[in-house]
C-alpha positions in Angstrom: -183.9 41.1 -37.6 -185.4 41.0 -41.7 -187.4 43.1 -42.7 -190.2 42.3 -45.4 -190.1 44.7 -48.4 -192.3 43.3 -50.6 -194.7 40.1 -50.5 -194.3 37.8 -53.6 -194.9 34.8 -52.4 -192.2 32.9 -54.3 -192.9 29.0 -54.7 -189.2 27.5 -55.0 -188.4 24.6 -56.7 -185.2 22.0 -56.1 -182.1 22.9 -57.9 -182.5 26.2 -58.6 -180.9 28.9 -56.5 -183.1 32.3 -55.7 -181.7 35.8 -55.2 -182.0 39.3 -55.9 -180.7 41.0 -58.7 -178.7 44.1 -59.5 -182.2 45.5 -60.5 -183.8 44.8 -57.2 -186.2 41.9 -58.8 -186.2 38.6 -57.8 -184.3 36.1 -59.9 -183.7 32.4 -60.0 -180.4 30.0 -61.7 -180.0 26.8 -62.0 -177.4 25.7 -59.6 -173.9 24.4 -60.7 -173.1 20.6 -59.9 -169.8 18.9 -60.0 -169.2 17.7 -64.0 -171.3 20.7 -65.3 -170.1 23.0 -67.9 -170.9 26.4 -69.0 -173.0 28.7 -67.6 -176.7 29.8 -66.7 -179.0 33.0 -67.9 -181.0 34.3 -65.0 -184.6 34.4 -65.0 -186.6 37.1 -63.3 -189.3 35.4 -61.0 -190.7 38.9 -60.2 -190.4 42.2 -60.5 -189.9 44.3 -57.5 -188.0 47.2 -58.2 -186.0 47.7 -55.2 -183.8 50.3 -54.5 -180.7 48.3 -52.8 -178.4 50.1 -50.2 -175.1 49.5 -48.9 -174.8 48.0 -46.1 -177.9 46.1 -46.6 -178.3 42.0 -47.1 -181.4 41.3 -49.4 -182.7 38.0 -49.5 -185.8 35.4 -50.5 -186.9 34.4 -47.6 -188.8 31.0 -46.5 -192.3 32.4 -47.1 -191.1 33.7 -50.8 -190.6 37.3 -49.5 -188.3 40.2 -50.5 -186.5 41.0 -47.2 -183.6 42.8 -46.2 -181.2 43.1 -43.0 -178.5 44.7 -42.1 -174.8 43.1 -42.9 -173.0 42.1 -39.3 -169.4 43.2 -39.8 -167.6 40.8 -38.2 -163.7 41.1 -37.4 -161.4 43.0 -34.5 -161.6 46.4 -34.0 -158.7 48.2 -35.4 -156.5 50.5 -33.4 -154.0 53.2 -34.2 -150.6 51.7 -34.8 -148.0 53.0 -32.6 -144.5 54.9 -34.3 -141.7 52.3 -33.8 -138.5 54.2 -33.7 -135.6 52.0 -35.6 -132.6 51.9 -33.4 -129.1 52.6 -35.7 
């Protein structure tokens, strides 16, 4: 389950993908399309300041909000590998 952090209210606009940054603000690019060349600056949409923690998925969501929820580690559980004795 998210969690909000902090209420922006983010309008989004078409072609432009939204995130959060290394900072902990809320950033938007321009997306990349097939033919395209070079690359994009970042533009900070707002300041938010967060302190981000490992562990931790941090996200716009659909209302323009700053949430966060924890990363589901997928995968099989590992186990202790057993001592295979080589036969000479």
């Amino acid at each position: 389950m998210a969690k909000v952090l902090v209420k922006c209210g983010i309008k989004r606009e078409p072609g432009f993908l939204y995130f959060v940054n290394k900072t902990g603000d809320a950033a938007r690019v321009k997306m990349k399309r097939p033919g395209m060349k070079g690359s994009f600056k970042q533009e900070v949409v707002a300041k938010c300041g967060i302190k981000r923690e490992s562990g931790m998925l941090y996200f716009i969501d659909k209302q323009g909000n700053v949430a966060a929820a924890a990363m589901s580690r997928g995968g099989r559980k590992k186990t202790a590998k057993k001592a295979v004795k080589k036969r000479r």
